[in-house]
Every structure is written in C-alpha cells, then in structure tokens.
FIFI-255566 format. One record per residue: residue in three letters; x, y, z of N, C-alpha, C in turn. Coordinates in pm, whole numbers, padded with zeros to 5 digits, always signed. Example, Ala and Ser with C-alpha at 12.3 -4.5 7.8 and 13.67 -1.06 7.14 Angstrom:
2
ALA+01319-00569+00780+01230-00450+00780+01320-00330+00780 SER+01285-00225+00708+01367-00106+00714+01290+00003+00787 
***
This chain:
339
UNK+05803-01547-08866+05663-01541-08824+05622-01676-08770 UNK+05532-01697-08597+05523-01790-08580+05355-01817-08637 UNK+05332-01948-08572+05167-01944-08585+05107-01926-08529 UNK+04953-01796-08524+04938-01757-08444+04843-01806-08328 UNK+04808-01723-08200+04744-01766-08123+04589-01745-08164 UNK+04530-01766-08039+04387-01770-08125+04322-01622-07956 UNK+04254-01574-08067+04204-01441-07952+04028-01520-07906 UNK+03974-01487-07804+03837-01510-07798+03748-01473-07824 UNK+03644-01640-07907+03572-01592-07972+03456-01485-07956 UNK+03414-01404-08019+03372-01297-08025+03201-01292-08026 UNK+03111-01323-07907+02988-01291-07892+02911-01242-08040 UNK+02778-01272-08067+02708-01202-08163+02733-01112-08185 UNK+02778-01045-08268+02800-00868-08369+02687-00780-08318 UNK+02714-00693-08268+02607-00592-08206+02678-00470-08210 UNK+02658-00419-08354+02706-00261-08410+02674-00186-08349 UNK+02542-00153-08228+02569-00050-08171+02633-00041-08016 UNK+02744-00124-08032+02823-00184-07935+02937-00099-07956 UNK+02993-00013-08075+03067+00015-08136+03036+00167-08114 UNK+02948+00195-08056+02934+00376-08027+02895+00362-07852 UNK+03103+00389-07845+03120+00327-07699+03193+00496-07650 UNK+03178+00645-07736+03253+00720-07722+03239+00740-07539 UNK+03125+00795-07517+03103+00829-07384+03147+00737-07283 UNK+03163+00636-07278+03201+00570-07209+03368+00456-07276 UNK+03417+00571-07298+03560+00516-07400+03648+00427-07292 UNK+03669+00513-07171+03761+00433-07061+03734+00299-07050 UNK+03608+00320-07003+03557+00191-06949+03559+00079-07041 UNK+03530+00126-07198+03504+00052-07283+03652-00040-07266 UNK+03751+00051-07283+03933+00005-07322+03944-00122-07158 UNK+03885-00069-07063+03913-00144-06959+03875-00243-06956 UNK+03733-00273-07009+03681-00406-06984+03651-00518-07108 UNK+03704-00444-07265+03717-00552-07343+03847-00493-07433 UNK+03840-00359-07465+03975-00372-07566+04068-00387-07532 UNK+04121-00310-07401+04242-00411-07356+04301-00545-07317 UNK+04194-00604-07270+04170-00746-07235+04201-00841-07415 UNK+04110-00794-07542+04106-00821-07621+04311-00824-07681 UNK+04357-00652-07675+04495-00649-07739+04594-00737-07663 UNK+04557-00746-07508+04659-00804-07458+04702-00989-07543 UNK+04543-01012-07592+04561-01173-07683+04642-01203-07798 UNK+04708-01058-07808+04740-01090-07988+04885-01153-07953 UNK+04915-01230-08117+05008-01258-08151+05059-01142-08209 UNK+05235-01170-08211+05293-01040-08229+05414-01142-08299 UNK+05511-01057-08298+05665-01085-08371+05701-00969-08420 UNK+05845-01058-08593+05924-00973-08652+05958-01013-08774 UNK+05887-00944-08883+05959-01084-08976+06058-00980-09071 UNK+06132-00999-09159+06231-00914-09291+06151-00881-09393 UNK+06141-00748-09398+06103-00682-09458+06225-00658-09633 UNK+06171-00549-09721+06285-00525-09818+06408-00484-09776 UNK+06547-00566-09830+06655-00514-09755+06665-00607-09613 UNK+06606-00666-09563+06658-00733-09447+06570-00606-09298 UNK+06522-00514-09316+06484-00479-09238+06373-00545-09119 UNK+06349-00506-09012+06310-00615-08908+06196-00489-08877 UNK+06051-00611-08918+05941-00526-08869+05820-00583-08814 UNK+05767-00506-08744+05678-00572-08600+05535-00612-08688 UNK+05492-00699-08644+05355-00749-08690+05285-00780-08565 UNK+05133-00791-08616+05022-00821-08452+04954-00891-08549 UNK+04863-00995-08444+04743-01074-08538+04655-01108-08422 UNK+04501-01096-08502+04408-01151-08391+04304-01279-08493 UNK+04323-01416-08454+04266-01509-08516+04163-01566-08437 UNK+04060-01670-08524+04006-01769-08459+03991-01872-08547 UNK+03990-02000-08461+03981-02109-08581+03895-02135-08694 UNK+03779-02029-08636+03620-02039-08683+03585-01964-08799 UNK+03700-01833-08811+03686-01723-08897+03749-01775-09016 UNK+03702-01735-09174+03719-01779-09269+03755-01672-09351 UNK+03730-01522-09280+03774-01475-09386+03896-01350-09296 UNK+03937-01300-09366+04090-01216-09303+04057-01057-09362 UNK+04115-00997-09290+04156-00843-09318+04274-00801-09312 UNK+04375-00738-09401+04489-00673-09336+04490-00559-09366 UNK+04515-00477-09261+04533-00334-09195+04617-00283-09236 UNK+04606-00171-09322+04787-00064-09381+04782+00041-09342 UNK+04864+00075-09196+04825+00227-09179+04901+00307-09246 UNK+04903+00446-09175+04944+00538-09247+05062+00593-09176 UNK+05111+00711-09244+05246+00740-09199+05234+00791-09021 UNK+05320+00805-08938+05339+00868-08827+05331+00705-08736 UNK+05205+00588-08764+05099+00492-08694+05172+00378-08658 UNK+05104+00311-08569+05174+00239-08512+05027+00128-08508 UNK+05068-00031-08543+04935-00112-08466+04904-00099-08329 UNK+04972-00048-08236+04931-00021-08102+04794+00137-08155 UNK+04823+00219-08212+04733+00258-08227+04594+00262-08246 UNK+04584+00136-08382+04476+00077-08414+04363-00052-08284 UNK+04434-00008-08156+04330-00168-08130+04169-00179-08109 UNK+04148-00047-08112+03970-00034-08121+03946-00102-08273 UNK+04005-00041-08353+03943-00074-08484+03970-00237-08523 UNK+04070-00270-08428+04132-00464-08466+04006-00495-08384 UNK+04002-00450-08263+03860-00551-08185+03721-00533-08248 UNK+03690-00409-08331+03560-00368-08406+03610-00512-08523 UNK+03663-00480-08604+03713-00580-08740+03651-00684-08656 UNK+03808-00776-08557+03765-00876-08507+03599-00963-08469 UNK+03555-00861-08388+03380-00861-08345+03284-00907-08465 UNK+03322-00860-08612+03268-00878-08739+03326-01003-08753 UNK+03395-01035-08749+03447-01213-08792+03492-01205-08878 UNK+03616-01146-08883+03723-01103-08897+03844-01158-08842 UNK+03951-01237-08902+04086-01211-08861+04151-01127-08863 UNK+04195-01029-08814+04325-00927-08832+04486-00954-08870 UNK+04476-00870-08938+04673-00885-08958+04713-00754-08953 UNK+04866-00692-08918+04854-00578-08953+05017-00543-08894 UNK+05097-00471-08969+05226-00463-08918+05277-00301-08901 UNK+05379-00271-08839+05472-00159-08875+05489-00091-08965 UNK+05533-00050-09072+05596+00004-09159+05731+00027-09110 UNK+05794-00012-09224+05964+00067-09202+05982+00179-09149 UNK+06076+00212-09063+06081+00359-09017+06010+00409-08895 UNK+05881+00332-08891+05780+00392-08802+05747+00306-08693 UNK+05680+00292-08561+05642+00231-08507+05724+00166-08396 UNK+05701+00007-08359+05799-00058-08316+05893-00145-08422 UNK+05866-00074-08574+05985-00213-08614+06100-00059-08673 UNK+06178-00110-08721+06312-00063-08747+06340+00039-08826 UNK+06396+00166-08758+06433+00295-08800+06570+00285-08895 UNK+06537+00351-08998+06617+00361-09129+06720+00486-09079 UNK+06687+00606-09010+06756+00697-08954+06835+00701-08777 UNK+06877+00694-08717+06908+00708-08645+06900+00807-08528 UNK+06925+00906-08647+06925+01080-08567+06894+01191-08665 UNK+06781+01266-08662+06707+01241-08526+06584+01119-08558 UNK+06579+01037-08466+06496+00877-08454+06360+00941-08472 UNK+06276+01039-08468+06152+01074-08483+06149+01132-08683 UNK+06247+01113-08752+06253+01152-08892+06168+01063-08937 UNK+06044+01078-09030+05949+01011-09083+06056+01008-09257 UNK+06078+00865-09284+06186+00854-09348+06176+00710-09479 UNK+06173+00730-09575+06170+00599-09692+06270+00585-09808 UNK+06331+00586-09809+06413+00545-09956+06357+00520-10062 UNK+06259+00404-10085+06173+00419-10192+06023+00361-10152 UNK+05902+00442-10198+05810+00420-10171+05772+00264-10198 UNK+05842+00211-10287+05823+00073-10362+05851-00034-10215 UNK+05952+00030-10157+05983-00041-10014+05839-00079-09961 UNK+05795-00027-09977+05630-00021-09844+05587-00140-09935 UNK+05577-00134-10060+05492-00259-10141+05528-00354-10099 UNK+05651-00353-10132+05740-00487-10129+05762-00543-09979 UNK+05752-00454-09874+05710-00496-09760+05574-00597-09738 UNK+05473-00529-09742+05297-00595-09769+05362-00711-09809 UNK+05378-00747-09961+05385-00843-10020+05500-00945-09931 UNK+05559-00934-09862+05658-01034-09797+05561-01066-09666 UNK+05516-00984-09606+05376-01050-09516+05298-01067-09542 UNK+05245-01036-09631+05123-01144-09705+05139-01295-09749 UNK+05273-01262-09838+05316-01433-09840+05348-01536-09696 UNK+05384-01477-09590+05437-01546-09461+05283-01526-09360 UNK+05179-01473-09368+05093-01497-09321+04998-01599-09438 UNK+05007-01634-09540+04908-01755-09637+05000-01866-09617 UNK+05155-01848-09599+05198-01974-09541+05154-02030-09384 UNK+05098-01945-09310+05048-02006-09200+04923-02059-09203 UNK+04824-02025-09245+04673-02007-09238+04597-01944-09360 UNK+04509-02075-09386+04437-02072-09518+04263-01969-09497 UNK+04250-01904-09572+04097-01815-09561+04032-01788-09721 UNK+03912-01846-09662+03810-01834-09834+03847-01671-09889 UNK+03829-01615-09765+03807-01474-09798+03947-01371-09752 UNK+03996-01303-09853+04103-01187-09830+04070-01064-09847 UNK+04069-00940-09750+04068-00807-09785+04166-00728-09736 UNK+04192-00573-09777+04254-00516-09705+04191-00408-09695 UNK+04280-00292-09590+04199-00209-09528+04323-00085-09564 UNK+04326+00040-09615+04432+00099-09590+04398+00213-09541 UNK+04474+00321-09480+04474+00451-09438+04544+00565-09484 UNK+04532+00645-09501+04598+00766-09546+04704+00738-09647 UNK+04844+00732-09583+04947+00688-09661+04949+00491-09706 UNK+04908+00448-09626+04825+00294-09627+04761+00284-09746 UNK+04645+00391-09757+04573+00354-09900+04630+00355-09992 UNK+04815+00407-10009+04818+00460-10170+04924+00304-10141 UNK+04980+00301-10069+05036+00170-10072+04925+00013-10070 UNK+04826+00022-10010+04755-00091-10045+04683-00089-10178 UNK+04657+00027-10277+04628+00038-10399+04789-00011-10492 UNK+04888+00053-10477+05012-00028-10526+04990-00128-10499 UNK+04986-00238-10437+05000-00364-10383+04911-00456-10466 UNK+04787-00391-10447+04643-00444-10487+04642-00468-10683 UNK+04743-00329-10726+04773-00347-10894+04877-00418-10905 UNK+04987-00444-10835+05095-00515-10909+05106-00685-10833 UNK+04994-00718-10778+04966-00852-10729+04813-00845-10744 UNK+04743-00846-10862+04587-00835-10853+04519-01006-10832 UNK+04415-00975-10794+04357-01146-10720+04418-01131-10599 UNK+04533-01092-10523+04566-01084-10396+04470-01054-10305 UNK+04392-01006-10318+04284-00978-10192+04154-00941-10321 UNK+04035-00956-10233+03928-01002-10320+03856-00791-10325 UNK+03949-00711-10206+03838-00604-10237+03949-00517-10141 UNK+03956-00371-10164+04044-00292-10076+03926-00145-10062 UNK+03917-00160-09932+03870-00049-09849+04033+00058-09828 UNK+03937+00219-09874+04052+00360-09819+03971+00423-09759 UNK+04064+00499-09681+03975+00569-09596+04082+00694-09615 UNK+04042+00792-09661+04145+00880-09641+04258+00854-09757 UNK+04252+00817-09813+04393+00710-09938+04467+00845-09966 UNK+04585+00840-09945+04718+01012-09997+04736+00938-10176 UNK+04633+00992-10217+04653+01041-10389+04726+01115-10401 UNK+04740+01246-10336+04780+01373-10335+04781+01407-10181 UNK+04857+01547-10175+04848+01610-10034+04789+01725-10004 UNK+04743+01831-09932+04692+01960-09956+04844+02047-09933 UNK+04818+02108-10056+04952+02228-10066+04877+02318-10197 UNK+04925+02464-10143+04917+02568-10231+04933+02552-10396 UNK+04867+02541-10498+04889+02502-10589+05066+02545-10682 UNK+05099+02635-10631+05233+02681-10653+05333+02605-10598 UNK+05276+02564-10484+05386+02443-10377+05399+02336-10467 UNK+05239+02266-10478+05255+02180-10529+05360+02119-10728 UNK+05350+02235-10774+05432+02293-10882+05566+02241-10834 UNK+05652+02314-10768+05799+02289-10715+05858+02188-10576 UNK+05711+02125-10499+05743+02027-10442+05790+01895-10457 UNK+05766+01833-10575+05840+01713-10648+06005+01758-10665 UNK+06015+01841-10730+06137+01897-10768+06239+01933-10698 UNK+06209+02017-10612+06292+02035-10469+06314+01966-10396 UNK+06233+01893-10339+06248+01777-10263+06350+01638-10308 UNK+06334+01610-10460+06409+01521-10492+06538+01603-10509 UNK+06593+01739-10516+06711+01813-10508+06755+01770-10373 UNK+06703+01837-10302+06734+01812-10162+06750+01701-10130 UNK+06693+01583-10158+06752+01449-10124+06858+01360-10193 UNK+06918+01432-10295+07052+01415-10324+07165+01465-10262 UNK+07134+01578-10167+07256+01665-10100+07221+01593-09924 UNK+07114+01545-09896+07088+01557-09747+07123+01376-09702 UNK+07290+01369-09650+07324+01301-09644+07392+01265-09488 UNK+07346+01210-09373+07224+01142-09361+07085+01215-09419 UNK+06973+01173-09420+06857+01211-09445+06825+01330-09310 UNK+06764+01429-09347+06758+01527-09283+06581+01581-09305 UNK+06496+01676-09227+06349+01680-09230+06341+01790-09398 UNK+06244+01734-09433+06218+01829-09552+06147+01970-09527 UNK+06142+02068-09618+06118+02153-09611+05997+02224-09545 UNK+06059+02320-09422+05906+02318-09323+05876+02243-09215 UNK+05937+02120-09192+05909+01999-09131+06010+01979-09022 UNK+05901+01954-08892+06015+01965-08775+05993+01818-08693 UNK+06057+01804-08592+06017+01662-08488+05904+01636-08452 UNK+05883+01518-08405+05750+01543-08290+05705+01620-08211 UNK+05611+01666-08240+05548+01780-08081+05381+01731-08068 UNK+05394+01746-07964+05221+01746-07915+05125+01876-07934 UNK+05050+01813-08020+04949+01891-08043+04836+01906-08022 UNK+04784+02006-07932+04637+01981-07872+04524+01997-07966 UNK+04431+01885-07845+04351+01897-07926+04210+01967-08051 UNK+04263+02087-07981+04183+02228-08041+04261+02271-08169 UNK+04393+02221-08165+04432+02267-08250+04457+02122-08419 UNK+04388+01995-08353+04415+01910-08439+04358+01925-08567 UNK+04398+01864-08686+04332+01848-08798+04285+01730-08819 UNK+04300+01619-08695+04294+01461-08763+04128+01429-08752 UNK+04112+01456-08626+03954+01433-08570+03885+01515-08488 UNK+03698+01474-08433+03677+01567-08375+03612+01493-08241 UNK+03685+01384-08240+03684+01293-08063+03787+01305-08016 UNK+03701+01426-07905+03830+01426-07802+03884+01284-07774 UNK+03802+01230-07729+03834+01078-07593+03915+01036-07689 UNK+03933+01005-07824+04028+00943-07940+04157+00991-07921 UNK+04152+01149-07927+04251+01191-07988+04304+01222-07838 UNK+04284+01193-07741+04336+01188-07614+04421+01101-07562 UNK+04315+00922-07585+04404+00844-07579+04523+00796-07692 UNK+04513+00858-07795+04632+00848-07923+04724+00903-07858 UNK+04700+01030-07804+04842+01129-07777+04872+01106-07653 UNK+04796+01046-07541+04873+00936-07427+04947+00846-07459 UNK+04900+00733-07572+04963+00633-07618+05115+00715-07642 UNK+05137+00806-07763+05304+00800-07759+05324+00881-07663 UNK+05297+00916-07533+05346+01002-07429+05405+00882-07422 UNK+05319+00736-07318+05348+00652-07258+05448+00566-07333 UNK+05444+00592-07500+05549+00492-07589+05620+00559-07659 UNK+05729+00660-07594+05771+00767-07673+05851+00689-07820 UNK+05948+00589-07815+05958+00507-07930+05920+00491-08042 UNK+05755+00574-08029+05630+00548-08134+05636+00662-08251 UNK+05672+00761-08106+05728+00937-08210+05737+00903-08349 UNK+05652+00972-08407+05751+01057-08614+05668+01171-08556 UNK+05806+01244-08637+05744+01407-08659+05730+01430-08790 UNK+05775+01503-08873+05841+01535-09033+05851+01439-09101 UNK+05835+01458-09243+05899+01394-09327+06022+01445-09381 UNK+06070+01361-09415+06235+01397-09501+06216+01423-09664 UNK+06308+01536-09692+06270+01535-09825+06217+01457-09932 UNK+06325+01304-09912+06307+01225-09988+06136+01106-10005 UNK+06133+01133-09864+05990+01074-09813+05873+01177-09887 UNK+05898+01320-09864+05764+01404-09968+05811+01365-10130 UNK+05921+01347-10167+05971+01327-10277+05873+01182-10327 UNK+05886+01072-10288+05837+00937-10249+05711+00937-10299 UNK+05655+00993-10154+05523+01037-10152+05422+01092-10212 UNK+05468+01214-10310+05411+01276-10423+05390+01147-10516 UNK+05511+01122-10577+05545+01044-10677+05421+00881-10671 UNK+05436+00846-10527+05388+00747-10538+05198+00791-10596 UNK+05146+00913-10525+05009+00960-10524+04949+00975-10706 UNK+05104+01032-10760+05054+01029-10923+05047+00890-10976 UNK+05127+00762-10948+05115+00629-10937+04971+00626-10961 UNK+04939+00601-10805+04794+00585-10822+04698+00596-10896 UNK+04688+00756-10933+04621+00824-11011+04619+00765-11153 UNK+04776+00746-11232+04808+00647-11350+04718+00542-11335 UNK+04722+00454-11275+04691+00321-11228+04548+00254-11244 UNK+04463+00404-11195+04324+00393-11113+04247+00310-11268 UNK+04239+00345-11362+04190+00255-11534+04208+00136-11477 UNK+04272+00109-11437+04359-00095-11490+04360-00154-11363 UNK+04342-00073-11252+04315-00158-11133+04183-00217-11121 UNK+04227-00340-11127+04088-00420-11137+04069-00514-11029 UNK+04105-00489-10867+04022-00550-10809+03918-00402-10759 UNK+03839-00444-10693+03697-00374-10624+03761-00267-10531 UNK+03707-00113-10533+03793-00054-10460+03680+00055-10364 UNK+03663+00076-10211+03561+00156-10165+03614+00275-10083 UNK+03602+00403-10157+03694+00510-10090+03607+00570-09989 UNK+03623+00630-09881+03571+00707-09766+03669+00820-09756 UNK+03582+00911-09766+03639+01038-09798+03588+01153-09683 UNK+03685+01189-09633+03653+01259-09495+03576+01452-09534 UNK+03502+01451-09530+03394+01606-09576+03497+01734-09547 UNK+03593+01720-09418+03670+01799-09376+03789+01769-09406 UNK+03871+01712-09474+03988+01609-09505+04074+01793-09519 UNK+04152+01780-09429+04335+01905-09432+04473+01804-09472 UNK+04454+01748-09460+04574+01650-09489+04640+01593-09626 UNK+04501+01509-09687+04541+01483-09817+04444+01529-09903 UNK+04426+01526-10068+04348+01573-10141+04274+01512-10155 UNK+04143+01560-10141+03991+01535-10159+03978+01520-10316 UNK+04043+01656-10403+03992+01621-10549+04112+01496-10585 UNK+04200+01499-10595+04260+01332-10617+04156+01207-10575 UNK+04112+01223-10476+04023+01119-10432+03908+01097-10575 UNK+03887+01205-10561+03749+01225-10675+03813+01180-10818 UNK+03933+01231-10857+03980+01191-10999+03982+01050-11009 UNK+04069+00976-10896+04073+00821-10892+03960+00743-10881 UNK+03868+00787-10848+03716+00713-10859+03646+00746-10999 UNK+03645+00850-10991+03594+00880-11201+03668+00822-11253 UNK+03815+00808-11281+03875+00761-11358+03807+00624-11376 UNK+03863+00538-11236+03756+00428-11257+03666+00386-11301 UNK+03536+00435-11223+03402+00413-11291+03417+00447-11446 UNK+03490+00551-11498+03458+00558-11683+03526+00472-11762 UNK+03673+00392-11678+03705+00243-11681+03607+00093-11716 UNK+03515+00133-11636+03404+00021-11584+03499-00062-11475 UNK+03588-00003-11441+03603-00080-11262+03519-00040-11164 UNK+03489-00181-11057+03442-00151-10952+03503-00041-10847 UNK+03444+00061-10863+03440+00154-10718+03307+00152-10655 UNK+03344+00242-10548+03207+00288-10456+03266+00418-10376 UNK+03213+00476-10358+03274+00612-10271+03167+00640-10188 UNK+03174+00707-10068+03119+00801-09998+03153+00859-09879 UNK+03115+00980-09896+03172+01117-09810+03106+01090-09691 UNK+03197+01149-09565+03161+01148-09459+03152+01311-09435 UNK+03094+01397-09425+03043+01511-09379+03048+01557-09246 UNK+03149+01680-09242+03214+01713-09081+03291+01597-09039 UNK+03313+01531-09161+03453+01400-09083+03594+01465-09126 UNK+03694+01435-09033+03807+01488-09030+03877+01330-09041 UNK+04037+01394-09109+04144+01283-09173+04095+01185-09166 UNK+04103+01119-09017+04085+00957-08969+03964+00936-08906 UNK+03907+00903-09035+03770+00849-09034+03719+00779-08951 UNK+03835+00686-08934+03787+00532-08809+03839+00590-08667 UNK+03891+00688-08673+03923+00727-08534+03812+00880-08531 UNK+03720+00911-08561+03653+00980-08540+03523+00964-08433 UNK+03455+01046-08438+03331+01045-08314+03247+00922-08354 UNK+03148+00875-08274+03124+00728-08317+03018+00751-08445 UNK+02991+00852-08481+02853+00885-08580+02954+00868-08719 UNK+03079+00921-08752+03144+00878-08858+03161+00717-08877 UNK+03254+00720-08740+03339+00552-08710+03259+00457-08755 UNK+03135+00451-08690+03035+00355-08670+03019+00322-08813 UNK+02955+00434-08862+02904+00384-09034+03005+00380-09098 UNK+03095+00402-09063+03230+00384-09208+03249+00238-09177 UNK+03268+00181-09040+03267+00015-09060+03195-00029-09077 UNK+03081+00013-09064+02948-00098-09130+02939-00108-09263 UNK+02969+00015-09341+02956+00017-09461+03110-00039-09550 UNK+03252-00019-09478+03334-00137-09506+03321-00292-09493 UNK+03234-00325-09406+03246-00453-09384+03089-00486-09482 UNK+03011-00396-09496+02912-00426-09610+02951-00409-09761 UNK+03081-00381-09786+03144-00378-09897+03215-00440-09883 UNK+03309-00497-09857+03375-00642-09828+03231-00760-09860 UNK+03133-00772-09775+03070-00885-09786+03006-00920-09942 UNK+02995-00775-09997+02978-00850-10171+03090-00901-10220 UNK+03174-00964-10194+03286-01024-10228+03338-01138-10154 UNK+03262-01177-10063+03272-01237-10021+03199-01441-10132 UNK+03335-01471-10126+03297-01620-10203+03357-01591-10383 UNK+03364-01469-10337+03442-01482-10494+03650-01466-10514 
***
C-alpha cells in the first residue's frame, strides 16, 4: 500500500445535492466521474497471501475516516456515488475488494463468476490487515465503518474481535440471516457443509447458477431504475466484475457466520446503527430485529430504523431512501465523533 493521493477538496456539504436521481447522467459526468477518476488505488495481501484491490479518497484537511465493507457479488467500482456522497461530508474513504470478488483475486478459477470463501473468518482477517496498513499511513481523530449486506456481518465480526477499532459501525442491510423457507433453512447449514466436503474444485451450491442479467422489473435489490441501470452497465462494460452463485461452502460460511453475529450482538460493545430495508428479499429482516433487541436488553448502544418501500440496497436506492439513510449515518457517526 502506497500513500495516498489527495482527491479535491470538497465545496460546502449541500445534502440536497445528493437527490441527483433525475438528472443521474449528468450528475456521473460532471462530478462523480471526475471525482473516481482521483482515487488512489493498489494491492495489498490479504489472508493466505492473496492479492486484493483497494481505492482511497483523502484530504489533508479531513480528520476523520470511513471504511466501506461491501457485500457479496460488489465491487468498489460500484460504490463511487456513495465514496463522493461520504467524501462531500468530510470524510476520507477507504474501501477494498473482497477475496474472490471484484478486481482482486479469484480463489476459483472455473467457473471465474463462482461467488466462493473457504472461511468466512478470511473476510475478517482481511479488514484487519487493511486497517492496520491504512493507520500505518495516515493518522485520524475519528474511525468508522460502513458495511453492506454480507459487509455488515463481516464488519460486526471485525468490530467484536478488535473492539475500540473504529469508534461506531453503520449496516445497512447486515446478512444476520438469509430469506429461505423455514424448512430450507432447517437443512441448509447441513447440506451445504456435506456438499462442500465432496465438491472438489468448489462447485455452485444448491439452486445456484452463473451470472445473468437481470432486468430491471424483475430485480429485488432496488427501485431506481437510473441505479440499477448504471450497476448492470458497469459489469456489462467490466465483465471481470461478474459473481453469480454461491458455492456450497460459501452458503455453508455464510449461515454460520449470520448465527455468529446473532451470539455476539450482548458483548459487542462498540455503537452499532442498523437500516433496515421495509421490502428487504434477500436477507432477514427478523434477524435484524433479534440483533438489535438483543442489544438494547444488553444496554449496548444501538439505533435502528426502517426504511419503508426500501429494497436490499438502501444506498443504492431512489434518492428519498439514499438521501436520508446518509444523513442519518453520518448523523450517527457524528455522536462519536471525539470519543
């Protein structure tokens, strides 16, 4: 990891700058692309020696940092509305790959679109090796993180077994759990870890096929077109970016890691603010709800609130979700701010 460059500084904060749907093109043309083209980028070793892509957007002026954990399928090329929104707040960004996914380094080979982990602990232990190589570059009063879907259950791991590491963790969407038939859910741990003793290379788990494009009438993620337009241009134009499926061992992983959480949610004691999508198909809504009660009857800091007619990805939704879910992340971050 080198040190990074510095992006430009960022005009007065003007949140309703940020409900740019109708005019999305224009928006990407005349500052977010201009903005992504500034970042610092690289590769640093991940668990195992694996080689994975990182982006950063700094200024000398900013004191406090954010790092970004997406979720499975994502790529930081995905995220750059939400790095230039962060950024605009005064904000540094950080934010990398994941193993397997993205532009850093595929664990499978064939087929290269297999959404694929060995052990969920990998993803921790990833974070934690860029977290340490980004505080060796650059010092900040203030640390947060930000996670997403599969992001949240890994930045909640991260956040319990390195606590004081970041002063407060925003989810949006956090995979506690997944939505499956309660009978599925019964024999999905079980099977899956069967199957990933026999499926040698790693092979898609049960149900689960490659990448395909899916329109947008038929999505479950969001309900902006212009979003979910330019997402599914992006991997036209970066086919590289592809996951389809998960592999047995990855739902195997995955479950396992979501009951983690759930264990956890008592004793995690930094500050935690869930955003919970009203329409959420993807992961479980009541997990969401258990891990916040649990908490609060803990006496840990939570905060929750539902977004209504919001679908999966909150921050990639129409600007009436987007908008207030960052205002109200970055207004939950700022009580923590100085401590």
């Amino acid at each position: 990891m080198t040190t990074p460059a510095h992006a430009d500084k960022p005009a007065a904060f003007d949140p309703d700058a940020m409900a740019r749907e109708a005019q999305f093109t224009d928006a990407f043309k005349d500052a977010i692309t201009p903005f992504w083209q500034q970042r610092e980028q690289g590769t640093f070793h991940g668990e195992g020696g694996l080689r994975l892509h990182w982006c950063s957007f700094t200024h000398p002026k900013h004191t406090k940092a954010v790092v970004v954990i997406n979720g499975r399928i994502e790529s930081v090329m995905k995220y750059q509305e939400i790095f230039y929104d962060l950024f605009q707040m005064g904000y540094d960004v950080y934010s990398f790959d994941h193993r397997g996914q993205g532009l850093s380094q595929r664990l499978v080979l064939k087929p290269r679109d297999l959404g694929h982990v060995e052990r969920f602990d990998d993803y921790v232990a990833d974070v934690a090796t860029f977290m340490q190589q980004v505080r060796a570059h650059r010092h900040y009063d203030d640390w947060f993180m930000l996670g997403h879907s599969m992001g949240g259950a890994i930045a909640t791991l991260y956040a319990h077994q390195y606590p004081g590491a970041v002063q407060a963790i925003a989810l949006t969407a956090p995979m506690f759990g997944v939505q499956v038939s309660p009978w599925l859910g019964r024999i999905a741990p079980w099977l899956c870890r069967s199957l990933a003793r026999y499926q040698h290379p790693p092979r898609f788990g049960p149900g689960q096929v490659g990448y395909r494009h899916v329109p947008f009438e038929q999505n479950r993620l969001t309900h902006s077109r212009a979003r979910y337009a330019w997402f599914r241009q992006l991997y036209i134009n970066q086919p590289q970016l592809q996951i389809g499926g998960p592999s047995a061992r990855w739902i195997a992983e995955g479950l396992a890691a979501g009951t983690r959480c759930l264990a956890l949610a008592p004793s995690l004691t930094t500050p935690t603010f869930i955003c919970q999508a009203g329409e959420e198909l993807i992961v479980s809504n009541p997990a969401m709800s258990q891990f916040h009660a649990v908490r609060k009857q803990a006496g840990q800091s939570s905060q929750w609130r539902t977004f209504d007619g919001a679908r999966h990805e909150i921050l990639f939704e129409t600007d009436n979700h987007r908008v207030t879910a960052l205002r109200e992340i970055d207004a939950f971050f700022s009580r923590y701010v100085g401590e």
